[in-house]
C-alpha positions as CSV (number, residue, x, y, z in Angstrom):
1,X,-4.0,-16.1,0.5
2,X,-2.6,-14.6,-2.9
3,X,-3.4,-11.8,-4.5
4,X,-6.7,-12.8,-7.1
5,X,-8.0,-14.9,-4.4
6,X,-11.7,-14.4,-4.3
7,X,-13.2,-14.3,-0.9
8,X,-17.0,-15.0,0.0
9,X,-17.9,-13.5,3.3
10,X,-21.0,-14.8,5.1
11,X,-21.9,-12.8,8.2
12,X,-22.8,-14.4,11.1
13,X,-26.4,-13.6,11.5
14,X,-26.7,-14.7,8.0
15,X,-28.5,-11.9,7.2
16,X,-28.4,-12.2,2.7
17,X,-27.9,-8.4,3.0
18,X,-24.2,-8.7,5.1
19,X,-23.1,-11.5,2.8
20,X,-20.1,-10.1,0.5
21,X,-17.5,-11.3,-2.3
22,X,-14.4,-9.6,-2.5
23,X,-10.8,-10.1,-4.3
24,X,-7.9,-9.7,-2.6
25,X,-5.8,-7.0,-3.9
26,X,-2.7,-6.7,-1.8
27,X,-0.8,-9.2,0.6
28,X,2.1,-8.1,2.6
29,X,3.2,-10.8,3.6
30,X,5.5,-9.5,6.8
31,X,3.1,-8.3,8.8
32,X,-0.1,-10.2,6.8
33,X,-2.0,-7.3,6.4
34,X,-4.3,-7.8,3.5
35,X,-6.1,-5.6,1.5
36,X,-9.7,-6.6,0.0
37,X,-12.1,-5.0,-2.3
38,X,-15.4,-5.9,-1.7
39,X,-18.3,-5.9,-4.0
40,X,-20.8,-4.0,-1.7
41,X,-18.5,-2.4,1.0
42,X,-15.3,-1.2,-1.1
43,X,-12.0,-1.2,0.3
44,X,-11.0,-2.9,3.7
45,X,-8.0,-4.3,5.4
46,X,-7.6,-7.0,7.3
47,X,-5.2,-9.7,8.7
48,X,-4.7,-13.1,7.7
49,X,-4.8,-14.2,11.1
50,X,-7.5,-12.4,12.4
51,X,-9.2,-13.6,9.2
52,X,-8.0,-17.5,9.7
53,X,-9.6,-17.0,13.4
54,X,-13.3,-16.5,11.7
55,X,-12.7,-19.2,9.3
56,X,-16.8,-19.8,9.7
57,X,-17.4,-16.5,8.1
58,X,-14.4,-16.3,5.6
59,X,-14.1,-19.1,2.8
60,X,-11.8,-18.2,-0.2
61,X,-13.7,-19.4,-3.3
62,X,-11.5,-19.4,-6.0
63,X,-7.1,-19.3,-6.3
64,X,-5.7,-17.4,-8.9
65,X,-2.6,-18.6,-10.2
C-alpha cells in the first residue's frame, strides 16, 4: 500500500450504507500504521496488517504511481 492508493471498503453485512472509498494518505512504513481518508467517515488509521487480515472487506482499487 502507497500513498494514492484508493481503497474500497465493503462491510461485512453488506449493508450499501457501510460501504466506503477512501485514499490513503500516509504510510509509515516502520510500524505500518496507515492513515486513510474516507469519503463518508473522514479520517481513520489503521494497520497494514490488521488490514491484510480482513482482506474480504478491504480491496485496493486503484495504484498510484
Amino acid at each position: 500500500m502507497r500513498v494514492g492508493n484508493l481503497i474500497k471498503f465493503t462491510h461485512v453485512s453488506k449493508k450499501p450504507e457501510k460501504d466506503d472509498i477512501g485514499v490513503i494518505i500516509k504510510v509509515d512504513d516502520t510500524t505500518g500504521r496507515v492513515d486513510i481518508w474516507w469519503a463518508k467517515t473522514g479520517n481513520a488509521t489503521s494497520k497494514v496488517d490488521k488490514m491484510l487480515e480482513h482482506s474480504d472487506c478491504f480491496e485496493v482499487i486503484n495504484a498510484s504511481r
